[in-house]
N, C-alpha and C positions, 0 to 999 in steps of 0.2 A: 409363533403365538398360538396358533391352532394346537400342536403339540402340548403344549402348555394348560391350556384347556381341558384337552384331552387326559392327562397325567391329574389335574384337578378332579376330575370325575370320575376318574379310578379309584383316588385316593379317597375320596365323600364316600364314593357308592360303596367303596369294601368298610367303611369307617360306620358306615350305616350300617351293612348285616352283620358287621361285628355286633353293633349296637342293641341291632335286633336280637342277635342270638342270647346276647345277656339279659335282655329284657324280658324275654321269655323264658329264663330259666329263673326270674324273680317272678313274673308277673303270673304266667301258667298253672293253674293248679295242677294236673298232670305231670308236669314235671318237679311238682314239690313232694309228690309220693315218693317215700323210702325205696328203693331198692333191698336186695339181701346179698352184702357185699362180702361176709365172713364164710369162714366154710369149716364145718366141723372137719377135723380127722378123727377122733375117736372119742366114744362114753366110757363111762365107768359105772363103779356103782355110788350114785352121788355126784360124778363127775364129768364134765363134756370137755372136750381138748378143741382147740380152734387151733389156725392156722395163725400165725401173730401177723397184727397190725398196731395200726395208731390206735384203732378202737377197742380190741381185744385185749390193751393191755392195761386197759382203763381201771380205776380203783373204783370198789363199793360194789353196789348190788345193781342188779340191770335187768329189763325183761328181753328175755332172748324170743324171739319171733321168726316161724318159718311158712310158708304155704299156707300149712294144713293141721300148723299147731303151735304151740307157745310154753314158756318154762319162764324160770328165774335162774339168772347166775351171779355168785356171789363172788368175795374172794379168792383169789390164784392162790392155788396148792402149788404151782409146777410150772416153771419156765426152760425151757432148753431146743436148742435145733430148730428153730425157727415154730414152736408151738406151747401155746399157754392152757394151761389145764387151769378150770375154775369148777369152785361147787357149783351142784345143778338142783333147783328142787324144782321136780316134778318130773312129767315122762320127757325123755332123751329124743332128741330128733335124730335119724340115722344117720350113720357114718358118710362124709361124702353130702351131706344136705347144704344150699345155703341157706343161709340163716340174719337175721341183724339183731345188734344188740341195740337196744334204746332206754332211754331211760323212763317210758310210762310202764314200769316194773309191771303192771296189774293188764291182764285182757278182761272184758267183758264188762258187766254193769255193775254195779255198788252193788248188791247183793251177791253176785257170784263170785265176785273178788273179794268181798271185807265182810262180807255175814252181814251188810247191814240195810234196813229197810228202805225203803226209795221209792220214787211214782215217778212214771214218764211222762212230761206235761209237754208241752206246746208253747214257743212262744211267738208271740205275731209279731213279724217286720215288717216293713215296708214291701218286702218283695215277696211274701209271703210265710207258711207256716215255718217253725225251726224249732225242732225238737231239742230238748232237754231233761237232763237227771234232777230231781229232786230228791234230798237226803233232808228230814225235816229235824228240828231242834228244837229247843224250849225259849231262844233268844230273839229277839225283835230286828235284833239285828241281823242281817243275812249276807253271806255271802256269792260273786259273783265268778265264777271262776271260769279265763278267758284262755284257753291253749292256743299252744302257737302255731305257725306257718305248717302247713302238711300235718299238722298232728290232729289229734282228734279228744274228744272228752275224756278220756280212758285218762291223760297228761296230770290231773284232778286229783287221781286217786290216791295218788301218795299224802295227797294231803289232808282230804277226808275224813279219814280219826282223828287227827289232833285236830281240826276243825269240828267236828260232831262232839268229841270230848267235852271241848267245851263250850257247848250247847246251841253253836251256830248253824242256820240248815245252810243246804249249801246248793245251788242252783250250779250244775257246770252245763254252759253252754255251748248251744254251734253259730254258727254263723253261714252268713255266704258263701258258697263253694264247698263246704262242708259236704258228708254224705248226708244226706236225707234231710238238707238244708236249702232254700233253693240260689239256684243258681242267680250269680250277678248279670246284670243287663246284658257284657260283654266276654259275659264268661272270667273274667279277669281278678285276680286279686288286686287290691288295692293298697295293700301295705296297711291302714288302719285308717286311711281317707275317707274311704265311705264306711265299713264294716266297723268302725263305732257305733255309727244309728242300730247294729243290731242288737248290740251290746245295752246303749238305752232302751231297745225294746224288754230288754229280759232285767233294767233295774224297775222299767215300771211294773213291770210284771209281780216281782217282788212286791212295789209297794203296795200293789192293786191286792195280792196276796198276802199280806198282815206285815209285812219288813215294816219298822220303822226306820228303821239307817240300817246303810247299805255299805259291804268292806268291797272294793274289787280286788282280786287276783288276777297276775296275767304274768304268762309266760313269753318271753320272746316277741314273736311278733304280736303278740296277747299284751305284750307290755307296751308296744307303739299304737296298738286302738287302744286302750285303757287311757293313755296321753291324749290324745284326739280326743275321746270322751272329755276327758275334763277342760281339755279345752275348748270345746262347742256346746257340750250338749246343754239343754234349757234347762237337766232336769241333774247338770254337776253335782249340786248341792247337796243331794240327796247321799251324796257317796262321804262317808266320815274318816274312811285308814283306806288305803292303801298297799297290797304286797305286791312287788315287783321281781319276778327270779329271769336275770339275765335277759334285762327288756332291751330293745330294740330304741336309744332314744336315741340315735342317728343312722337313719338310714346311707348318709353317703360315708362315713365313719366303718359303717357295719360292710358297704360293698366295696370299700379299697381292700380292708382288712381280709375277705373272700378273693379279693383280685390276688391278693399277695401269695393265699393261699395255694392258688394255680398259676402264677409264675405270668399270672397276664398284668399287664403295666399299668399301674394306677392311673396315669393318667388316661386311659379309657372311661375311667368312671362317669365323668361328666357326660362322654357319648351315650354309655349306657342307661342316662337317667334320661337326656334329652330324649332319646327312643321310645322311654317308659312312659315320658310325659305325654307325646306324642299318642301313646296307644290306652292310656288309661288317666289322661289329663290330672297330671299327678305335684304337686310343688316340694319337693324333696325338702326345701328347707323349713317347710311346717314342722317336720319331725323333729328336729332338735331340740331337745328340751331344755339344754343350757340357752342357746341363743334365743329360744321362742317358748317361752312354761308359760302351762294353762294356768288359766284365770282361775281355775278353783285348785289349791294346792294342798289339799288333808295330809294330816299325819300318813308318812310312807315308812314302809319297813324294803329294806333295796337289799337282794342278794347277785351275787353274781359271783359265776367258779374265775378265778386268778392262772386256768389250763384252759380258756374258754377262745375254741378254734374256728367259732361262727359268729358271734357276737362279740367285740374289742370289750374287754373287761374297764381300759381308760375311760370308754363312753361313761359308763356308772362312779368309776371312779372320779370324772370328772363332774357331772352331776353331782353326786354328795358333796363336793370339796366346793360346789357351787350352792348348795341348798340353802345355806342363812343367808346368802347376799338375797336369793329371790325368795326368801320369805317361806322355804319351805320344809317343814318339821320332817328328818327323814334319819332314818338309822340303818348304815349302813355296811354290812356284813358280808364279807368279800375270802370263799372259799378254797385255800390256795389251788389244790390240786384236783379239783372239778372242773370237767369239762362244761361244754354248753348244757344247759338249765338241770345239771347235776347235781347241782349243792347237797339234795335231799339224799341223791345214793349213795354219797361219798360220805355221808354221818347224817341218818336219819333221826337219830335220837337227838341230837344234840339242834337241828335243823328244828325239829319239832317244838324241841323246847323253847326256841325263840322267837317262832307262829304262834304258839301258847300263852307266851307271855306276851309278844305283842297285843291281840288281843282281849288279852284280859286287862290291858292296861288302855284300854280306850274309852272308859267311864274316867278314868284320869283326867287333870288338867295338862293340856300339851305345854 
């Protein structure tokens, strides 16, 4: 019997820092920062050659980021021998660097990336100041725009023009844990549990600031606070559309699909969320948006890439195919060969075009 016991409490106690270690590679901001996992071999003129991967063979345009500097890569000229040659615009990171591709194609702020004018404003939360981009417009309406996990406002940028084009200012926000945002109680992310209230802080902010209705944007885990928003906050109503690229509307959905990724057995998930709950008092199953949709449901515009290797592409796709039974006007465009929150790199013009028309088409009747 003792024995017996003993083999119990081996089996908990390793079941637990399994638990732990996943939880913290979710909950950590620390460990949601990027690494630079590709590694050029050689430039050109025009051109940077990487070493081939899963990411480097990626279609569309990307910003390539190193250390101590950043570019764009476009299109692959050149596959062979285990290295993928892409256009490069701008200066060349040396031979030998590592480097990541990502998809916030743009560094730096709305004016040094897009030519276009901007004001750094402040928004107050609860925990205190959070800085933010203002790109102003001629419209009432304003947008909200929410990046995701590890990312940072730069995520925004691509969409920026076709949002200023047609006349919407565009507030892209930080949050808790963010750089120069402050920090949560516990240091912790929360998946979009708490770090919605910041997201209400920057719609009141808006309306305090001339918005009469208010669009959110959210990327990823931008897309699971965006959900939480509408599902709690006092001040829902205020939000009229909806854009969602490769939202997060199941978090246990989204972490089997990462277990599978690394070859670790789903059924740890449930450990890994009880660990989570345990350190950032967290109910995984709020997230869902099929089993649990907020109370306020606006007109949604849902993208998500159909090559998406961190968010399950089904989760959206099952949301839409669930949208009229809960009542919720949503059109959804589902990018085959984009990776996670890609859609825009894989076909920016065409991506654009139906930001654009979405909306312009929100004085419409839904």
């Amino acid at each position: 019997m003792v024995v017996v016991v003993v083999l119990l409490l081996l089996v908990s106690g390793g079941l637990i820092g399994v638990g732990w270690y996943y939880s913290g590679q979710l909950l950590e901001p620390a460990r949601a920062r990027p690494g630079y996992p590709e590694t050029v071999t050689g430039v050109g003129d025009g051109t940077v050659s990487l070493a081939e991967s899963r990411v480097s063979v990626l279609p569309g345009t990307w910003g390539l980021v190193w250390p101590d500097g950043a570019a764009r890569v476009g299109g692959i000229t050149g596959r062979s021998g285990g290295v993928v040659t892409r256009e490069l615009v701008g200066s060349p990171p040396a031979v030998g660097a590592k480097v990541r591709m990502e998809t916030a194609v743009w560094t730096g702020d709305p004016k040094a990336a897009l030519g276009l004018e901007y004001r750094d404003v402040v928004v107050r939360t609860e925990l205190g100041d959070a800085p933010a981009w203002l790109v102003p417009g001629t419209s009432s309406t304003w947008v909200v725009a929410v990046h995701g996990r590890g990312g940072s406002r730069t995520e925004a940028l691509r969409v920026v023009p076709a949002l200023h084009g047609a006349g919407l200012p565009v507030l892209a926000v930080t949050y808790r844990n963010d750089a120069g945002a402050p920090r949560s109680p516990d240091g912790l992310f929360h998946l979009g549990d708490t770090e919605w209230r910041d997201v209400e802080a920057a719609v009141r902010y808006a309306r305090e600031h001339g918005a009469r209705d208010v669009v959110l944007y959210g990327w990823s885990m931008g897309g699971a606070i965006v959900g939480q928003f509408l599902g709690r906050s006092a001040d829902a109503d205020e939000v009229v559309a909806v854009v969602l690229d490769a939202p997060v509307t199941s978090w246990t959905r989204t972490l089997e699909l990462q277990s599978r990724n690394r070859g670790v057995p789903t059924q740890l998930v449930p450990v890994a969320e009880l660990v989570s709950d345990w350190r950032a008092d967290l109910e995984f199953e709020r997230f869902d948006l099929v089993d649990h949709p907020p109370a306020h449901k606006p007109r949604t515009l849902l993208f998500h890439g159909g090559a998406d290797g961190t968010v399950p592409v089904s989760a959206s796709r099952d949301l839409a195919a669930a949208s009229h039974r809960l009542g919720w006007p949503m059109r959804y465009v589902e990018v085959p060969a984009a990776d996670h929150t890609a859609a825009w790199n894989v076909d920016p013009a065409a991506y654009e075009r139906i930001v654009t028309e979405f909306v312009g088409s929100l004085n419409e009747p839904s």
